[in-house]
N, C-alpha and C positions, 0 to 999 in steps of 0.2 A: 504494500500500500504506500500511497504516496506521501510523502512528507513524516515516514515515522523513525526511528531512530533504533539504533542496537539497545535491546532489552524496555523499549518501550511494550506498554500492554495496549492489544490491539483493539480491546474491546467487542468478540467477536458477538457474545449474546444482540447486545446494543444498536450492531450493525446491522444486526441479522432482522430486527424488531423496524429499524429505521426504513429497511428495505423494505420486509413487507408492508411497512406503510405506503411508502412509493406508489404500490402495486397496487394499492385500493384498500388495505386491511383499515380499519380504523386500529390506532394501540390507544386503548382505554384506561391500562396498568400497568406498571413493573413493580412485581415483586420480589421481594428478601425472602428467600427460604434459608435458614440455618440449618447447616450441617452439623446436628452435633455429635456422629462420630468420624470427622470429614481423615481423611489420608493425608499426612504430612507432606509439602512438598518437598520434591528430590532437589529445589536447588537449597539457596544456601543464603540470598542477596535479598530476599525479600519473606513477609510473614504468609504463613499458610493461608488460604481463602477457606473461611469453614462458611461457607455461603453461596448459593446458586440463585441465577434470576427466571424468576415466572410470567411468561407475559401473558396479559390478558387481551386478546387482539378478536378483533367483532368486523364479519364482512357486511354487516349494513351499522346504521346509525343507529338504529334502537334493538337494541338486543334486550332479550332476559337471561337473568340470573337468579339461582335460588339464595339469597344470603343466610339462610336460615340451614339450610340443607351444608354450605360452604362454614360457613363459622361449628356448626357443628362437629365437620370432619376436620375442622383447624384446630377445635380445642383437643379434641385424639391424641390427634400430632402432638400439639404444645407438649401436653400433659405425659406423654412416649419420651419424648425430647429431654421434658425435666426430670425425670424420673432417673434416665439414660444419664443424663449429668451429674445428676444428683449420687449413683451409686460410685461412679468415678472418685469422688470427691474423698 
């Protein structure tokens, strides 16, 4: 890519969201999903990413969503998540 530099991050999620916007997607969201039993990375010059992005992307302008049905399967997660951390500890 043009204009980026040795050990620059490319930002590939980002790109990829930007693009399908391009293409007609609306991007509605980006989300943090925390990894919390993420794999360290192999280099050495930068901190591990315990984090992934989720996009929310809608091919017309009014979509639905259940938030009720969504927050329900989030709290799961969380609650998996702390539990996970919690016995590390």
């Amino acid at each position: 890519m043009k204009g980026l530099k040795s050990k620059d991050l490319i930002g590939v999620p980002w790109e990829l969201a930007f693009a399908l916007r391009d293409d007609g997607w609306y991007l509605r969201s980006g989300i943090i999903y925390y990894k919390p039993n993420c794999m360290p990375d192999p280099v050495k010059d930068r901190p591990t990413q315990a984090h992934e992005y989720v996009f929310l992307l809608s091919k017309n302008k009014k979509y639905y969503i259940t938030m009720k049905l969504l927050k329900n399967r989030l709290s799961v997660i969380t609650r998996q998540a702390m539990l996970t951390s919690a016995m590390r500890v």
